[in-house]
C-alpha positions as CSV (number, residue, x, y, z in Angstrom):
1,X,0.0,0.0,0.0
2,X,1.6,3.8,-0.8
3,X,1.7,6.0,1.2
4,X,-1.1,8.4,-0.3
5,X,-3.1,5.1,0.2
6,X,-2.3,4.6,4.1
7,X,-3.4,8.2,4.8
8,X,-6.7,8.0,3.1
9,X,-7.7,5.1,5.2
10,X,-7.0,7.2,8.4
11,X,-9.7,9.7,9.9
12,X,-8.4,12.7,12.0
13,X,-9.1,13.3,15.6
14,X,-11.9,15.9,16.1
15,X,-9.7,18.4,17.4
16,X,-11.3,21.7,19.6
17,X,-10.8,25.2,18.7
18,X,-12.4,28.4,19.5
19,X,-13.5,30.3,16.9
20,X,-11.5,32.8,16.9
21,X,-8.8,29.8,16.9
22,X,-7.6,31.1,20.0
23,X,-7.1,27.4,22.4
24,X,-9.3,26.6,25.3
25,X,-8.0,27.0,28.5
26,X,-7.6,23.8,29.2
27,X,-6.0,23.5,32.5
28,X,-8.6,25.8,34.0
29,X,-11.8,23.4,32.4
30,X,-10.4,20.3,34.4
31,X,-9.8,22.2,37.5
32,X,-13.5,23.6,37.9
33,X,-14.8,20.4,36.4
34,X,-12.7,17.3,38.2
35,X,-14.6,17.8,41.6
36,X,-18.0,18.0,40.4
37,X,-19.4,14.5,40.9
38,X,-21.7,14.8,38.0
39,X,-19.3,15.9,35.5
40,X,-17.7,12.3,35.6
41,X,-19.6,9.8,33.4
42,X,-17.6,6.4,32.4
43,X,-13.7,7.9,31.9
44,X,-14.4,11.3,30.9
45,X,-15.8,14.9,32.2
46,X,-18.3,16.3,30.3
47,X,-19.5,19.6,30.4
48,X,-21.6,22.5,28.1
49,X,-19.9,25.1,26.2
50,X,-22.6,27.9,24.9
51,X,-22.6,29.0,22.1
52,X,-22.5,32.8,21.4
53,X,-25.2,31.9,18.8
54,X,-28.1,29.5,19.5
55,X,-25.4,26.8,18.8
56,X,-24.6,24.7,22.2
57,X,-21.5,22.3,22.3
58,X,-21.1,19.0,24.5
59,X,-17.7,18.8,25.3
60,X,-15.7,15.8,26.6
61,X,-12.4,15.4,28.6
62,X,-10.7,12.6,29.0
63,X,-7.8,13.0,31.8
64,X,-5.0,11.2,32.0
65,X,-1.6,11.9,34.5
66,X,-3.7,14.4,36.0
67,X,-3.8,16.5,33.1
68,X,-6.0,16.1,30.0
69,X,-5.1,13.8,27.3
70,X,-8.2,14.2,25.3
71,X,-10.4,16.8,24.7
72,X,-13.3,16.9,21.9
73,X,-16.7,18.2,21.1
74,X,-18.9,15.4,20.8
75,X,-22.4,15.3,18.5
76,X,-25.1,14.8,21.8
77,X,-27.8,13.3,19.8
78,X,-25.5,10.3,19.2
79,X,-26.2,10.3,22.7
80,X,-29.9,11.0,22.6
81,X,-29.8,14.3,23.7
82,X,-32.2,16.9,22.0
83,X,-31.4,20.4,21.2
84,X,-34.1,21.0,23.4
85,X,-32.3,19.2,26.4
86,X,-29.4,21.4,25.5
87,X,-31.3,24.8,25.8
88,X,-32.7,23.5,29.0
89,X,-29.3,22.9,30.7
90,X,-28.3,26.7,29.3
91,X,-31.0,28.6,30.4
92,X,-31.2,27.0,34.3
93,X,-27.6,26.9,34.7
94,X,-26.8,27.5,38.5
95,X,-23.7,29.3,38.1
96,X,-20.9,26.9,39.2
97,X,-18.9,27.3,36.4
98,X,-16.9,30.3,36.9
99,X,-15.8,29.8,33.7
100,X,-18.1,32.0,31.4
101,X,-19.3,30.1,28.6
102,X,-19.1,26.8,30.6
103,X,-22.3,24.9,31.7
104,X,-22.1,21.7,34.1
105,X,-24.4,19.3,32.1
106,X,-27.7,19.1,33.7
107,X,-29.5,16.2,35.8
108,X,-31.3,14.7,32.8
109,X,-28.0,14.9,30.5
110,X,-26.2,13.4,33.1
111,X,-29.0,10.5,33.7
112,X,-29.1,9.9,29.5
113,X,-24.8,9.8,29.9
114,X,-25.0,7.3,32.6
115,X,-27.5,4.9,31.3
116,X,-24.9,4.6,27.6
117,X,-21.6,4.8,29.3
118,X,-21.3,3.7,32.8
119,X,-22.4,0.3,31.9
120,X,-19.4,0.1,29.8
């Protein structure tokens, strides 16, 4: 197989950027999130990043040596979460985050999380 050939076959990691290509602050994302009990579903924290738009992101780290060795925006309604439940998690956010632009995932995210990934 070339080389050309070996590359086509591979898919790149999503990779997260802001939009103004700025990167996250990650450091600061797994210290406000790591002792939230609810943040941790399976191996991973997951947590809300609005949107300035309508457009709402589930994020996902996965830590590793007490830093973060992955980091990605995952597509929620693979997960069976709505747009709707999205909104919902936004608009009664109780502030925890002092992170603006960060949302801890709500109660009913986090009980549609649990059911898909802490069986695994």
């Amino acid at each position: 197989m070339t080389i050309i050939g070996m590359n086509a076959e591979r898919e790149l990691l999503p990779r997260y950027a802001m939009p103004d290509e700025s990167e996250p602050e990650y450091e600061a994302i797994l210290k406000e999130i790591q002792y939230q009990r609810k943040s941790m579903i399976g191996s991973a924290f997951f947590y809300i990043r609005a949107g300035v738009t309508d457009r709402h992101c589930l994020c996902r780290i996965i830590p590793g040596g007490g830093k973060i060795f992955f980091h990605e925006i995952v597509d929620h309604q693979k997960y069976g979460i709505s747009d709707e439940d999205m909104e919902e998690s936004v608009k009664y956010d109780t502030g925890t985050f002092t992170l603006p632009g960060h949302i801890h995932i709500s109660p009913h995210i986090e009980k549609k999380l649990r059911a898909l990934l802490d069986a695994e």
